[in-house]
Phi, psi and omega in degrees: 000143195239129208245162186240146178224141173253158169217133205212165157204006172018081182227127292295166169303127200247179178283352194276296199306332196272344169264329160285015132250356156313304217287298187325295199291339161282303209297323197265333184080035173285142171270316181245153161244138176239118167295151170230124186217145161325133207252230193229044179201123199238178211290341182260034196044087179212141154282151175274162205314323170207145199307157209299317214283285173343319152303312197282327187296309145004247178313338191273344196250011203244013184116344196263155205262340203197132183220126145243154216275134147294094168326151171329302188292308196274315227282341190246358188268198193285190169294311180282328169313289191295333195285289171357286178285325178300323181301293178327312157332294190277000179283305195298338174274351188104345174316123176291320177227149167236152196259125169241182153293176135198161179271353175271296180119311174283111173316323203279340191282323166257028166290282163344304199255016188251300176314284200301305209295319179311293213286359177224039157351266208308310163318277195334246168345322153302297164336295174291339171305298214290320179265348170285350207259353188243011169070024172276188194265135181307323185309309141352308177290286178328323155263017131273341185263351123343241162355332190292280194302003185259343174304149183045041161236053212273330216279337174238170187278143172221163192260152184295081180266068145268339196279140174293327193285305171316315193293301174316322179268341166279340175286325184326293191316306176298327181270352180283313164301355166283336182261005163116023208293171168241024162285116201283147165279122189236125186240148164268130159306142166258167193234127172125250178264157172291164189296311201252029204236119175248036173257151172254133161232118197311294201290037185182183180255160197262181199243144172307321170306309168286343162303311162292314165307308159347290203284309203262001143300309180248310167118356195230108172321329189294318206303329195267009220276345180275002167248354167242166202275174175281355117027251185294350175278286170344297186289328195277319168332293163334269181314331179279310193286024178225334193244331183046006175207145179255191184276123162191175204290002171273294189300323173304323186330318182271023180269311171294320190296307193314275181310339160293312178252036146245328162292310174078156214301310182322298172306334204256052178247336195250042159276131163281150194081327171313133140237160156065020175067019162263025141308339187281325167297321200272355161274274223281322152296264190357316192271350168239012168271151158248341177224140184350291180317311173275353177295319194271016195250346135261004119320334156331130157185160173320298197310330173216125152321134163323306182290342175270003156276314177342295188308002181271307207262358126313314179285318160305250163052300231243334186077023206252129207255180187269023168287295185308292160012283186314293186331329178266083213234342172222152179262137175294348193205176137251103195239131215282161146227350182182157165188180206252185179299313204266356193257310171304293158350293204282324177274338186297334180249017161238018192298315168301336185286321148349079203302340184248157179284157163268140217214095132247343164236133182317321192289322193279064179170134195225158183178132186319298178310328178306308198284358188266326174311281183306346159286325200290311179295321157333287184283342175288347176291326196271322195300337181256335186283351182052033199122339215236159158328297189305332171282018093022101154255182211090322207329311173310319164318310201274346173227149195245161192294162212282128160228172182328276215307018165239358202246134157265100218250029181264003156284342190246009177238000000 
């Protein structure tokens, strides 16, 4: 069976991710798609809106045949970090190609912009020092010294990283070639809204962003119901009567206040990613903000990004230190959360092939990294249950991967 790999984070899955795996999956001629999806705490630092088992019932019902977690240490990095572990993954799994989105739409352009960053290393890497050194935010460096090496190359297409999905799909590309992958790269035009565009419009697909922005406006499911399949409605139903709140950085907040100021700038200096002595900022907003919005609205500067203070103050959240860090430096596993008839089918019959061990159930298997997984979904259940059956940790021990015969997915095709 010849498999296709995606990298997701369906927060939540919208009708733009269900056209993107049509698309994956025609354009490569794959019998299965296998997802690398995120756990419940995600690449821009956020916890996610509902929780990895809930994602996955998502994708499982929207086409995707196997879905396994990204880890924690990639699933929370950087850009180039989440491609890495994502690429690794889906190589380990046997994918002949992998499918990204991106707003340029074409592979050659980012063949193209993969080739010139080579041949002009050294200018390229001279750039970003120079503009990080001038305080600008590294994403920001990395597309001037981008921009440096493209003068006078006007005469071929290269792709536009300035766009988040483009950044993303030249990292795809760059980690399947640092490790030697033989997986063809294949890109989807995305179609509606941008990546980060938090308006909603009947004429288009709408953005996970604006989808969330919406919801936490109003508080009302109806508001989303035409940009996402019925699925995702159905489980977000759910998950709201069991939970009444979904995941986002206001509920979390007295949880990160709580751990910031019982540690204090000294512990929270060996955080990974804390640098350059903004931890004594990030204790003195703590000790005088009460809610999230004004914490990062002083926290904040040209130097750091939003999402790379999010990424800290998850790994403060988590306790995840730049010691543990180091240690994960590759991902170690597979780890299943869910498959289809045919998603079984395809590992039962690649299980020897397999560069990685497979992991469904947690207790037979220790590894550091596994266990950063598992801290994590520990604390993202009690910060959201409030009390409830759902706040319950362990899960991971207690629940096994999702399969058809246990999911019903016929209300929903």
């Amino acid at each position: 069976m010849k498999a296709t790999g995606i990298v997701v984070e369906y927060n939540p899955l919208h009708n733009g991710h269900v056209y993107h795996v049509k698309e994956a999956k025609s354009e490569t001629g794959a019998d299965v798609i296998i997802a690398v999806m995120s756990g419940n705490f995600l690449q821009r630092g956020e916890p996610a809106f509902v929780d990895k088992w809930t994602r996955s019932k998502m994708a499982l019902a929207s086409g995707v045949d196997i879905v396994f977690e990204l880890p924690y240490r990639f699933a929370t990095g950087n850009a180039q970090a989440f491609a890495q572990g994502a690429i690794e993954l889906l190589d380990a799994a046997g994918c002949s190609a992998f499918c990204f989105g991106s707003e340029d739409g074409t592979i050659e352009s980012f063949q193209n912009s993969l080739q010139l960053i080579e041949r002009y290393t050294d200018e390229y890497e001279t750039a970003v020092k120079a503009a990080v050194a001038e305080g600008v935010s590294y994403p920001m460096a990395l597309n001037q010294a981008y921009k440096t090496i493209l003068a006078g190359q006007s005469s071929i297409p290269v792709a536009d990283l300035t766009m988040p999905n483009n950044i993303l799909g030249f990292h795809y590309m760059e980690a399947a070639k640092s490790i030697g992958s033989s997986m063809k790269a294949v890109t989807i035009k995305r179609m509606g809204a941008g990546y980060h565009d938090d308006s909603l419009d009947s004429q288009k697909i709408a953005s996970a962003t604006g989808i969330r922005k919406s919801f936490f406006g109003s508080e009302r499911l109806d508001e989303v119901s035409n940009f996402i399949p019925p699925v995702t409605k159905q489980l977000l139903q759910e998950w709201q009567s069991e939970r009444a709140v979904f995941g986002n950085w206001e509920s979390f907040y007295p949880f990160l206040r709580f751990m910031i100021l019982r540690d204090g700038p000294d512990r929270l200096r060996t955080i990974a990613d804390v640098s350059e002595g903004i931890e004594n900022l990030i204790f003195r907003a703590a000790q005088s903000q009460d809610s999230f919005q004004s914490f990062m609205d002083t926290v904040k500067s040209k130097r750091y990004t939003w999402t790379r203070i999010q990424r800290m103050l998850t790994h403060i959240l988590t306790g995840f230190t730049k010691i543990r860090q180091a240690e994960m430096e590759k991902p170690t596993y597979l780890r299943l959360l869910g498959m289809t008839n045919e998603g079984r089918t395809y590992l039962n019959g690649r299980k020897k092939e397999l560069s990685l061990p497979l992991i469904s159930k947690v207790a037979s298997f220790s590894d550091p990294s596994l266990a950063m997984d598992i801290t994590a979904s520990d604390i993202y259940a009690l910060a959201l249950g409030k009390g409830t059956s759902a706040s319950k940790i362990g899960l991971d021990y207690q629940t096994s991967p999702i399969m058809e015969d246990h999911f019903s997915f016929k209300s929903f095709k």
